[in-house]
C-alpha atoms as one frame of an Amber mdcrd trajectory, in Angstrom:
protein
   0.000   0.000   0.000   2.959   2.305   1.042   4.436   1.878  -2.650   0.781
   2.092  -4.492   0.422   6.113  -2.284   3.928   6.816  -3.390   3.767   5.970
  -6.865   0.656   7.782  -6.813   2.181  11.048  -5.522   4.626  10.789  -8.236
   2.727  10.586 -11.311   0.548  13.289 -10.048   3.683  15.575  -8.855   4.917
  14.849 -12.764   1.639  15.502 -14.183   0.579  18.530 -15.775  -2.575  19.333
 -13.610  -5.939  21.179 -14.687  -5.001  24.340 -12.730  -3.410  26.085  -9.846
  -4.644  27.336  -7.466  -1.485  29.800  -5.858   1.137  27.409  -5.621  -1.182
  24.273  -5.155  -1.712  22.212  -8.240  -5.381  20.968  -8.614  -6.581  17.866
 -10.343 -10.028  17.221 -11.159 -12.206  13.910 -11.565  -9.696  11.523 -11.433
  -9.753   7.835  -9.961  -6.816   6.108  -8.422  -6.877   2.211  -7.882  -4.692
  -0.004  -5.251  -4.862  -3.283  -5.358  -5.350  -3.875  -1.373  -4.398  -2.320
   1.974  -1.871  -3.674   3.603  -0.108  -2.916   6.631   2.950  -1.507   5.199
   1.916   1.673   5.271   1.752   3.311   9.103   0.688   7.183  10.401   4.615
   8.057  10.907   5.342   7.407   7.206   2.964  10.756   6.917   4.547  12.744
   9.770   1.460  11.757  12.065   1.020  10.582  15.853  -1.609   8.397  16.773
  -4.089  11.050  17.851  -4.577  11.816  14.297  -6.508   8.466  14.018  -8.721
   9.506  17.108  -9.510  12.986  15.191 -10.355  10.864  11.798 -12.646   8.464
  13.921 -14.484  11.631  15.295 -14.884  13.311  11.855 -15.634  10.423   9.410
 -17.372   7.137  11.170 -20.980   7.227  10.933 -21.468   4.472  13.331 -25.626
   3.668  12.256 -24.325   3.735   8.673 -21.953   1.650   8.862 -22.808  -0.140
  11.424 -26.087  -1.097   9.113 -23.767  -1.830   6.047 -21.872  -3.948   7.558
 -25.381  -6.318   8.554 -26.213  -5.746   4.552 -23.023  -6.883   3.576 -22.905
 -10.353   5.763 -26.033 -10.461   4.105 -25.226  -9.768   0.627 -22.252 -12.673
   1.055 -25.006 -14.987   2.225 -26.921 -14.566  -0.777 -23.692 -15.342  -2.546
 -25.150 -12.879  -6.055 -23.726  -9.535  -7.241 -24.912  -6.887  -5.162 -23.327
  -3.273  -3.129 -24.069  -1.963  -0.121 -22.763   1.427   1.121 -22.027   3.580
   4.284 -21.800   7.678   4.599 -18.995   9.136   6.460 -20.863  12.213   7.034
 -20.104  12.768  10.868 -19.408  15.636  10.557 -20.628  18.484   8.298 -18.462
  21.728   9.332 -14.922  21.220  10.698 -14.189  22.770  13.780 -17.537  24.219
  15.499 -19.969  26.302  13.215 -19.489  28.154  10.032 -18.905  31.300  11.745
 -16.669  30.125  14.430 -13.157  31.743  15.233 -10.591  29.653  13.183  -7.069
  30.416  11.333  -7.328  31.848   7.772  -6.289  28.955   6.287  -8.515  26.390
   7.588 -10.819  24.356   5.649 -14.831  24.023   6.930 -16.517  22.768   3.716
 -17.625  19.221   4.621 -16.051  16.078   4.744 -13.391  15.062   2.732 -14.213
  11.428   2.333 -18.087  11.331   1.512 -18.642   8.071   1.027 -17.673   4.378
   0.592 -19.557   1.558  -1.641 -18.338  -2.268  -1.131 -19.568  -4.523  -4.773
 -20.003  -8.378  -4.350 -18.249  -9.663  -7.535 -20.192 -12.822  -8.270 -18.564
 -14.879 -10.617 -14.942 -14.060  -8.409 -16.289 -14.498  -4.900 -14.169 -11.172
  -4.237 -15.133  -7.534  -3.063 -14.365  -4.356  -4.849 -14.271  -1.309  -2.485
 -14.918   2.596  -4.272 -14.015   5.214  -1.825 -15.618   8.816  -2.789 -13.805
  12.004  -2.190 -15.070  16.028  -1.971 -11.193  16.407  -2.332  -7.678  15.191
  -0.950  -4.241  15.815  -0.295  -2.082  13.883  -1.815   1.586  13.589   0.287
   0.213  14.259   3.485  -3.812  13.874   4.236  -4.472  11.023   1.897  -1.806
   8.565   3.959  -3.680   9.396   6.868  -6.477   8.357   5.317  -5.396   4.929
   4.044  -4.533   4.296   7.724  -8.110   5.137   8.804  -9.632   3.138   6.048
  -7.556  -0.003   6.428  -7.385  -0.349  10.254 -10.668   2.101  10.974 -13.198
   2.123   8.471 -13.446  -1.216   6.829 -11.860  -3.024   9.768 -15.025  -4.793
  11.166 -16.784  -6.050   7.446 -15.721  -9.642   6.332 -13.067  -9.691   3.615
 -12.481 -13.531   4.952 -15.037 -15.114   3.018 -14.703 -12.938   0.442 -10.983
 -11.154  -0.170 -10.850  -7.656  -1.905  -9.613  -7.671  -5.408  -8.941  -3.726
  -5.760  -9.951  -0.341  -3.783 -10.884   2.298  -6.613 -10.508   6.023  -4.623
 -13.093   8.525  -6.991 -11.884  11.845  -6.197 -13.684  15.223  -7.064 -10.435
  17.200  -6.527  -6.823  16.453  -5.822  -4.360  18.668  -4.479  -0.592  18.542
  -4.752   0.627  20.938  -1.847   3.994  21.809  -2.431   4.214  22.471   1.038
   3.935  18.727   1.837   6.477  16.856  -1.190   8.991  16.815   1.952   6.487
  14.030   3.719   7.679  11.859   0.653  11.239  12.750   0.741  12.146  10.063
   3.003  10.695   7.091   1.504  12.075   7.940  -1.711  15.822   6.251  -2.950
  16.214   9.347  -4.682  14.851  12.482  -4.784  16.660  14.341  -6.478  15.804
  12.060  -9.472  12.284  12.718  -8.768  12.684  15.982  -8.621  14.464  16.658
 -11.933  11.835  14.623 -13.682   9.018  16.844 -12.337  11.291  19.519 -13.648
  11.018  18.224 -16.995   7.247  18.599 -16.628   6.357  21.088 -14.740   9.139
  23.781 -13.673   6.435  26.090 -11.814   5.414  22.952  -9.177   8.932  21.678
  -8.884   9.823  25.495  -8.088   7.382  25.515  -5.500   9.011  22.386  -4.265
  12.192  23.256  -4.194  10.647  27.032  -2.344   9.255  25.143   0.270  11.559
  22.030   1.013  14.456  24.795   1.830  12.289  26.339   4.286  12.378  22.805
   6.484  15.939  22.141   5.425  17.832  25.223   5.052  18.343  27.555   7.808
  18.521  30.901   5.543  14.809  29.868   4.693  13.381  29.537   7.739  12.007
  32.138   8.611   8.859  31.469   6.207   7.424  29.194   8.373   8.901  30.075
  11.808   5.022  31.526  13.136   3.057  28.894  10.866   2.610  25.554  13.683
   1.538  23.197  10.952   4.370  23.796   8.393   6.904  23.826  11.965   5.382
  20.063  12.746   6.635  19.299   8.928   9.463  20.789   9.818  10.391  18.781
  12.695   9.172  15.892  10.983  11.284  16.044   7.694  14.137  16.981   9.628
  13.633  13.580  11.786  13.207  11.167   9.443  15.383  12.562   6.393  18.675
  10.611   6.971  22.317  11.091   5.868  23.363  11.047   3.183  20.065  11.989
   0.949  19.864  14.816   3.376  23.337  16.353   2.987  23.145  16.156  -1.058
  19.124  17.423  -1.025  20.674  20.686   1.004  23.157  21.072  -1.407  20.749
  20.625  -4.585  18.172  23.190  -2.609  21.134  25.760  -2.300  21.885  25.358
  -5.953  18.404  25.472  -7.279  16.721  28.415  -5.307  15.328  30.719  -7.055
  15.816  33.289  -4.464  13.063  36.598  -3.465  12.199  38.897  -5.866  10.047
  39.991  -3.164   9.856  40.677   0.486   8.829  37.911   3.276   5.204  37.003
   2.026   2.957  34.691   4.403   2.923  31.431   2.799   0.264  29.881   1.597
  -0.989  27.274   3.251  -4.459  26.006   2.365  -4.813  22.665   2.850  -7.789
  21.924   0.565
């Protein structure tokens, strides 16, 4: 599962997307299959903690939903004939409090990010296909999380025993490539600086961004773009953790070399998630 998420980011990171919006690079209506979810893949591979399982829990599992799909489903493998059943993961419908409650500028409140998730008995195979519906994601950093959630969270308690899952199609509305985020990636990577030429090749204004916002974890000279920002300082700490000699020593050399420098005074970054 780890390697399915990775490859993922990197097609999308050498993609030419359908716009921008600042210095976030937007995809629209596109579908992503793995081909099962496996326990490779763990929170810390994203940068995350544990709690951020107890915070995806709260937002995202509609217990009488799902707790009803997964009596339909038993059912459904009784039956033994082609058939779905679904669950909502609308628990939530604004983040943090009401719409008008006190919140940083940057944070999102429009609904749930996963929306839905349909499970299809495939007759003639015996096997279960699993679409996953999105309002939008994040590729490098959210969207881990979220395979996490769904493997050990969200489909944990329906019976894939009797009847194994052949692939897990994720239908997204909108994907976002933060460039604010590539860093997560960094570490499980062989080499980066490979990956980052070839997204060079493609698209010069993302890997631009990347390089912009890699330097400010890595490079002292740069910090000071995210030195008040507590979400980009957690990234920070993270990258700075789990980025090991001697990738790091040659990334900080390749960031020195490849800065594009100011042409303008210290601007807050952008930081929208969504």
């Amino acid at each position: 599962m780890k390697n399915q998420w990775i490859e993922a980011c990197l097609d999308f990171s050498a993609a030419e997307g359908d716009f921008y919006s600042g210095c976030r690079k937007i995809f629209r209506n596109r579908s992503v299959k793995f081909r099962a979810l496996k326990n490779d893949l763990q929170l810390v591979d994203a940068g995350y903690a544990k709690q951020k399982l107890t915070m995806l829990i709260k937002n995202y599992v509609h217990v009488e939903s799902r707790d009803v799909a997964i009596e339909l489903w038993n059912k459904r493998l009784g039956q033994r004939k082609y058939g779905s059943v679904s669950f909502t993961c609308f628990s939530h419908f604004v983040k943090g409090g009401s719409i008008d409650a006190k919140r940083s500028k940057r944070a999102s409140i429009f609904g749930p990010c996963i929306q839905s998730v349909s499970l299809t008995y495939l007759e003639r195979e015996h096997k279960c296909a699993v679409d996953i519906f999105y309002r939008t994601t994040e590729l490098f950093k959210k969207f881990p999380a979220d395979l996490v959630f769904i493997r050990d969270v969200l489909l944990a308690d329906f019976n894939f025993r009797d009847c194994p899952i052949k692939e897990i199609n994720f239908h997204f509305a909108n994907i976002t490539c933060h460039p604010m985020y590539f860093v997560t990636i960094i570490p499980l990577l062989d080499d980066p600086i490979s990956e980052l030429e070839e997204i060079k090749l493609v698209d010069k204004y993302f890997w631009t961004w990347c390089i912009k916002w890699t330097a400010r974890y890595l490079l002292p000279e740069h910090h000071r773009g995210i030195a008040k920002f507590s979400q980009a300082m957690r990234v920070h700490a993270d990258a700075n953790n789990r980025i090991k000699e001697p990738i790091k020593s040659k990334l900080v050399s390749y960031l020195r070399k490849n800065h594009p420098g100011f042409k303008k005074g210290y601007v807050d970054p952008d930081a929208t998630d969504d």
